[in-house]
ZAVO-725275 format. One record per residue: residue number from 1; z, x, y of N, C-alpha, C in turn. Coordinates in pm, whole numbers, plus 50000, padded with zeros to 5 digits. Layout:
     k    n_pz    n_px    n_py   ca_pz   ca_px   ca_py    c_pz    c_px    c_py
   NUM       Z       X       Y       Z       X       Y       Z       X       Y
...
end
This chain:
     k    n_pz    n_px    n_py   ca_pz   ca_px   ca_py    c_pz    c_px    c_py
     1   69000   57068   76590   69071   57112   76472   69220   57115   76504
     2   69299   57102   76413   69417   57042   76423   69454   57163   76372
     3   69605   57282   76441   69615   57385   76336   69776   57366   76343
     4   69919   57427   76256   70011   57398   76233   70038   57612   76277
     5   70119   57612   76442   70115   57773   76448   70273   57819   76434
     6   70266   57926   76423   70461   57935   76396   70479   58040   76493
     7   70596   57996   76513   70671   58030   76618   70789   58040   76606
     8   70896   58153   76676   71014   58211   76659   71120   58177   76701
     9   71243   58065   76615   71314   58013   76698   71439   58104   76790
    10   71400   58063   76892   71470   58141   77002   71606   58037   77018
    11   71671   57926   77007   71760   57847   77041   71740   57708   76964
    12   71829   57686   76943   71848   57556   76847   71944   57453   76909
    13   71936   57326   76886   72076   57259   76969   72018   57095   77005
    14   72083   57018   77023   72077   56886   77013   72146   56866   77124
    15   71993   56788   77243   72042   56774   77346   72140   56672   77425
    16   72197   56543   77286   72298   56482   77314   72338   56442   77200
    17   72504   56373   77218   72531   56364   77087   72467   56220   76991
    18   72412   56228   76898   72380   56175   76794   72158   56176   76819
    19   72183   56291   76877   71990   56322   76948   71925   56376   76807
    20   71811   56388   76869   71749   56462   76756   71753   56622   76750
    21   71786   56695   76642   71776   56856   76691   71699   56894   76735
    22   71628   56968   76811   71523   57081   76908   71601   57182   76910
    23   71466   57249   76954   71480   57404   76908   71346   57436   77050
    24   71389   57590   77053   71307   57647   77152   71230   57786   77083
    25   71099   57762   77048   71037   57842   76990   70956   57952   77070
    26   70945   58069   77007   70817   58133   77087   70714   58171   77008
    27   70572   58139   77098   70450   58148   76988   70368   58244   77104
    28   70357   58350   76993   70285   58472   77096   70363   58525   77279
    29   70528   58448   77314   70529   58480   77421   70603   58340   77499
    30   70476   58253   77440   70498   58112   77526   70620   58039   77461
    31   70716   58027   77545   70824   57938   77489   70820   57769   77539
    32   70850   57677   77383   70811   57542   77434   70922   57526   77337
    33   70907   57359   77379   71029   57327   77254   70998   57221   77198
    34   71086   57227   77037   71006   57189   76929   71079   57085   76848
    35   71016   56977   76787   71152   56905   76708   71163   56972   76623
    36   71338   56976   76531   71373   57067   76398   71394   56914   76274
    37   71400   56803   76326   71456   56693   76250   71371   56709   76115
    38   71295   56793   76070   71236   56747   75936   71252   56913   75871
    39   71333   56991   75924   71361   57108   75905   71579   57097   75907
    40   71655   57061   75837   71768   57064   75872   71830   57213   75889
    41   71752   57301   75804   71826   57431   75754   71762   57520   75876
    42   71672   57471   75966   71610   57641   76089   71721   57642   76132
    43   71724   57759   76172   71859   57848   76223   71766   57941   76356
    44   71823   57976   76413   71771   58085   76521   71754   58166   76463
    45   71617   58235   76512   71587   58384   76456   71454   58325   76335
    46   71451   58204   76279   71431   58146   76171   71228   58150   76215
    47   71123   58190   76141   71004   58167   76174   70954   58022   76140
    48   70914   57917   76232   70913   57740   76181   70762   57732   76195
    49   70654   57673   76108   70512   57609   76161   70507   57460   76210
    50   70451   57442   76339   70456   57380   76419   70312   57287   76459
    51   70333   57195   76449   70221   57141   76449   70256   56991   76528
    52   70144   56950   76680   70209   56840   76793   70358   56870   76808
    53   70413   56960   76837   70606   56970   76886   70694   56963   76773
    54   70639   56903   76656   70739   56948   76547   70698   57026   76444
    55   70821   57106   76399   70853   57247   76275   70823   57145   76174
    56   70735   57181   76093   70715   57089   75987   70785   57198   75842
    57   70756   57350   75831   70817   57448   75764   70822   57547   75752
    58   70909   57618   75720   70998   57745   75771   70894   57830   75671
    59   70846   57958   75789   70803   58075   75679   70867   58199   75711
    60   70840   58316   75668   70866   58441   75630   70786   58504   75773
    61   70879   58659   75829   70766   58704   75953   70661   58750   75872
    62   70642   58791   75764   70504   58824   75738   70376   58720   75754
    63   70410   58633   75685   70371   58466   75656   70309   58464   75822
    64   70370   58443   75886   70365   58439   76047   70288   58510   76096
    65   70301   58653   76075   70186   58774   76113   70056   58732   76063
    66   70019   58724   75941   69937   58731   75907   69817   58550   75983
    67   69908   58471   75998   69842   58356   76072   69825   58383   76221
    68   69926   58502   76269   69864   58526   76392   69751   58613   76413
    69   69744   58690   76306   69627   58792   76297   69447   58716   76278
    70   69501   58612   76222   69387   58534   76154   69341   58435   76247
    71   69440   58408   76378   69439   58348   76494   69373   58418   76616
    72   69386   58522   76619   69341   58656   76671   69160   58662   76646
    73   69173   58731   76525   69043   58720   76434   68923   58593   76490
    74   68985   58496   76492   68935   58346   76507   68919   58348   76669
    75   69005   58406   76723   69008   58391   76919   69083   58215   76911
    76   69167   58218   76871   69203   58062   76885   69295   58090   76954
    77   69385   58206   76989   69514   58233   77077   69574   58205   77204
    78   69396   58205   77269   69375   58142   77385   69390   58013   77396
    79   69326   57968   77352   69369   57806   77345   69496   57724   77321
    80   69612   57809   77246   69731   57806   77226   69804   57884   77387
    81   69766   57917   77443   69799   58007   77574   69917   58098   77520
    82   69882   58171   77416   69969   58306   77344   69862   58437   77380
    83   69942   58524   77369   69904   58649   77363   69884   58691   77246
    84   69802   58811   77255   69714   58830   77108   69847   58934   77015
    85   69993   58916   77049   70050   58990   76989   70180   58854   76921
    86   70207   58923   76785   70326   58788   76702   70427   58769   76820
    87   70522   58654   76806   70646   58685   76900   70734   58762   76885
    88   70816   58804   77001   70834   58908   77051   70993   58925   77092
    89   71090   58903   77002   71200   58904   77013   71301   58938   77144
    90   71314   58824   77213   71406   58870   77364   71319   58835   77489
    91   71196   58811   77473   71098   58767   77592   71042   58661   77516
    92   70983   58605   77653   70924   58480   77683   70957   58407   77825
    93   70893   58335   77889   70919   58269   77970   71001   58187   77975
    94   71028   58085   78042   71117   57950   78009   71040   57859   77978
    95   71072   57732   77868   70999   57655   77864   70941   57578   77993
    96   70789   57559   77897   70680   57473   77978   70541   57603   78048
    97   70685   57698   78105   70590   57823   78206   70476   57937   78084
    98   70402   57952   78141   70281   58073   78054   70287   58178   78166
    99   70277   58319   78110   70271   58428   78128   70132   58443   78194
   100   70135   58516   78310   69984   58528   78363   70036   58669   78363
   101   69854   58741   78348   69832   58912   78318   69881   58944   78452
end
């Protein structure tokens, strides 16, 4: 099953000039990074759904909660290598790295 999860943009920025924008999201914790090219308006701070590395569209933190709750519910969190809590403003690892207990 194919799911589209959102995640909290932590950093935005275009890694050369005339590149594509990326962004560094966190989903439950895990920070990866994401294309923004079909999103012009994410901003940091901004909640994006994400689906294969790119923000396909921007939701609301509730919007977000409630898909992580339902992600939770489901046990799919694991498989995303997130923690069973939304993201978490100011933490996360560096991209690529996962949090071990």
């Amino acid at each position: 099953m194919c799911l589209a999860i959102p995640g909290e943009l932590k950093e935005v920025y275009t890694p050369f000039p005339g590149g594509f924008r990326m962004g560094k999201a966190s989903f439950g914790g895990v920070v990866k990074e994401v294309n923004l090219e079909l999103l012009p308006e994410a901003q940091t701070g901004d909640f994006v759904l994400v689906h294969v590395g790119l923000a396909i569209a921007r939701v609301d933190a509730d919007e977000a909660e409630k898909t992580f709750a339902l992600l939770r519910e489901m046990g799919a969190l694991e498989e995303i290598g997130a923690e069973a809590a939304p993201p978490d403003p100011g933490e996360g690892p560096p991209v690529g790295e996962r949090r071990r207990p």
